[in-house]
C-alpha positions in Angstrom: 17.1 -1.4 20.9 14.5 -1.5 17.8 14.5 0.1 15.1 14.7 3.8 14.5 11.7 5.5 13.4 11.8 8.9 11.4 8.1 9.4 11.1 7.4 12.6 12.4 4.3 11.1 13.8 6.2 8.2 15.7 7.2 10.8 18.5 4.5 12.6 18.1 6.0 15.8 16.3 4.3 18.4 14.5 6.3 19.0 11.6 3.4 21.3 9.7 4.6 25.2 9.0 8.5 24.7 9.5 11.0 25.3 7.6 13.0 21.9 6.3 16.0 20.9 4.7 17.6 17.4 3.6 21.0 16.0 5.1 22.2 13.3 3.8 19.2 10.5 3.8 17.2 13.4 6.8 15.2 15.7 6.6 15.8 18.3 9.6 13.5 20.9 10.7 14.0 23.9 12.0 12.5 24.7 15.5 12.2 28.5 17.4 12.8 28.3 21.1 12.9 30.8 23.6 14.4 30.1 27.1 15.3 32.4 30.0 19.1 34.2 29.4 21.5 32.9 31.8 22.8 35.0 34.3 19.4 36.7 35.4 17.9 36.7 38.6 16.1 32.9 38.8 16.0 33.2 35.1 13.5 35.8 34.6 13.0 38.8 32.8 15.3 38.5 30.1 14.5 35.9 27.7 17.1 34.4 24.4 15.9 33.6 20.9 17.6 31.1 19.1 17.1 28.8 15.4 18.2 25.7 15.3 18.4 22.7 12.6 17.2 19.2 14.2 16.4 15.6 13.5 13.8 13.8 15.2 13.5 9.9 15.4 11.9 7.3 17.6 13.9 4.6 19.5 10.0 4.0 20.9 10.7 6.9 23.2 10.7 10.6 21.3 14.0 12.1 20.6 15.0 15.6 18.9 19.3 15.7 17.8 20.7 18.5 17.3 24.5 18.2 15.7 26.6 20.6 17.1 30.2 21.8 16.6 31.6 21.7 20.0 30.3 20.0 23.3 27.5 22.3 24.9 28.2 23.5 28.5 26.5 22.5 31.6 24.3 26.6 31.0 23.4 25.4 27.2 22.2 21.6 28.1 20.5 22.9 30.4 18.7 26.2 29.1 18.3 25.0 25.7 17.6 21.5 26.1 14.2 22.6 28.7 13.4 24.6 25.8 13.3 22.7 23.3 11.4 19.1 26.2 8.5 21.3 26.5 8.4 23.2 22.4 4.8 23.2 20.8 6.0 21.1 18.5 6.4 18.0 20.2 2.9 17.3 22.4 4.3 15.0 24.5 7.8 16.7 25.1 11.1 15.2 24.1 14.1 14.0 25.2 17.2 16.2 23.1 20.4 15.1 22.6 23.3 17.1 22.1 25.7 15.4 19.8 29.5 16.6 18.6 30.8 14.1 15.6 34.8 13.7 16.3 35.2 11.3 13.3 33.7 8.6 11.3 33.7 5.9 14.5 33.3 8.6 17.6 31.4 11.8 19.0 30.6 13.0 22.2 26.6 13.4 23.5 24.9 14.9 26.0 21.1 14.5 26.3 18.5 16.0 28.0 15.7 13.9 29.2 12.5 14.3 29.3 11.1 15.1 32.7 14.2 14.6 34.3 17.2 17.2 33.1 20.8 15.9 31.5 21.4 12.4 32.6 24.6 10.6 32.5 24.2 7.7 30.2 21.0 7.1 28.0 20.8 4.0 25.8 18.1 5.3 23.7 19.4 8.9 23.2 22.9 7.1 21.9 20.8 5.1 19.4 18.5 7.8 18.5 21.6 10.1 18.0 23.9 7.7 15.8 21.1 7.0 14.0 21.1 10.2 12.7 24.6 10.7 12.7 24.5 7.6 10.4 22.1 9.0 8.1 23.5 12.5 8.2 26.9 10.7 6.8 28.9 11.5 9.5 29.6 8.2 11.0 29.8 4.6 9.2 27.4 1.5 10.6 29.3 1.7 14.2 29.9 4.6 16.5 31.4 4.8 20.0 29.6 7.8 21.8 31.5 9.2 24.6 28.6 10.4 27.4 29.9 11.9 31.3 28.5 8.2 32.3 31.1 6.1 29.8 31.4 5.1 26.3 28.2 3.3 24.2 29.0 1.6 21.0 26.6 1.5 18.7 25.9 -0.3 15.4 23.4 -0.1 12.6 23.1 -1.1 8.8 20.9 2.2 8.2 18.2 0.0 6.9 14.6 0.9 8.2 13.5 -2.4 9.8 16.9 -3.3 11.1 17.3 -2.9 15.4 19.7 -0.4 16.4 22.4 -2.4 18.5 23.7 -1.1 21.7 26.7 -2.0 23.6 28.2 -0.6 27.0 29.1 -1.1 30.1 26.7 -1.8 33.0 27.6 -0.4 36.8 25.7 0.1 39.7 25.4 3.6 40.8 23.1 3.3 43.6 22.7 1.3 46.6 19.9 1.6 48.9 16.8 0.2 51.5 14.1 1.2 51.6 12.0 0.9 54.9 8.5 0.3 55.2 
């Protein structure tokens, strides 16, 4: 899948004014959002302010991770990850992934792409999100990351030029025709 990039400017992300911290071999950064409280009419009105720690990194798309506890809901991937797409920080949005280490060789993920909303399986937001699990220490050079759409495995050597490797299974989904 290429390498993984942690340049801020790879995204592009606008690191300048916020508040960092190391992890491990990563620095995180912590990002402000505000997003519409659920359970209000159409989302409106009342509004939720929240801090959160996250990692950004490149798989040649943009991605933001943020390491969480326990598996988000359907109300927090949703809510939070719009919020934090479309954040001043990251010019040409972002795709956030939501990942929950279980041990040394397996977590669960849920990302939010950009443009589109949570999807099912996304082969860069696995690599972008072991990649920092890796670095953060909290898995070893192979992961399997459980998504709604099936398992990824994933392997790195945490060395800068090395390719992030991705392995999965492949299934059709759709079927269609499309008339002219």
């Amino acid at each position: 899948m290429g390498p993984a990039r942690f340049d801020p400017l790879s995204l592009p992300f606008l690191p300048e004014g916020l508040p960092t911290r190391q992890v491990g071999g990563l620095t995180q950064f912590e990002l402000s959002v505000t997003a519409p409280a659920r359970g209000t009419p159409g989302h409106t009105g009342l509004e939720f302010s929240q801090k959160h720690w996250v990692s950004v990194v490149s798989m040649g798309n943009p991605h933001v991770v943020l390491v969480v506890e326990q598996p988000p809901n359907d109300a927090a991937v949703q809510l939070l990850g719009a919020a934090l797409e479309c954040h001043p920080a990251f010019p040409e949005r972002v795709n956030v992934g939501f990942l929950t280490p279980v041990n040394p060789h397996k977590g669960h993920l849920r990302v939010y792409e950009r443009g589109v909303g949570e999807t099912l399986a996304c082969g860069t937001g696995a690599c972008a999100a072991a990649a920092v699990g890796m670095r953060m220490g909290l898995f070893s050079g192979s992961v399997d990351l459980v998504k709604h759409g099936g398992v990824l495995h994933i392997e790195w050597d945490g060395l800068a030029a090395s390719h992030v490797m991705m392995s999965g299974p492949a299934v059709t989904v759709f079927e269609g025709v499309f008339v002219v």
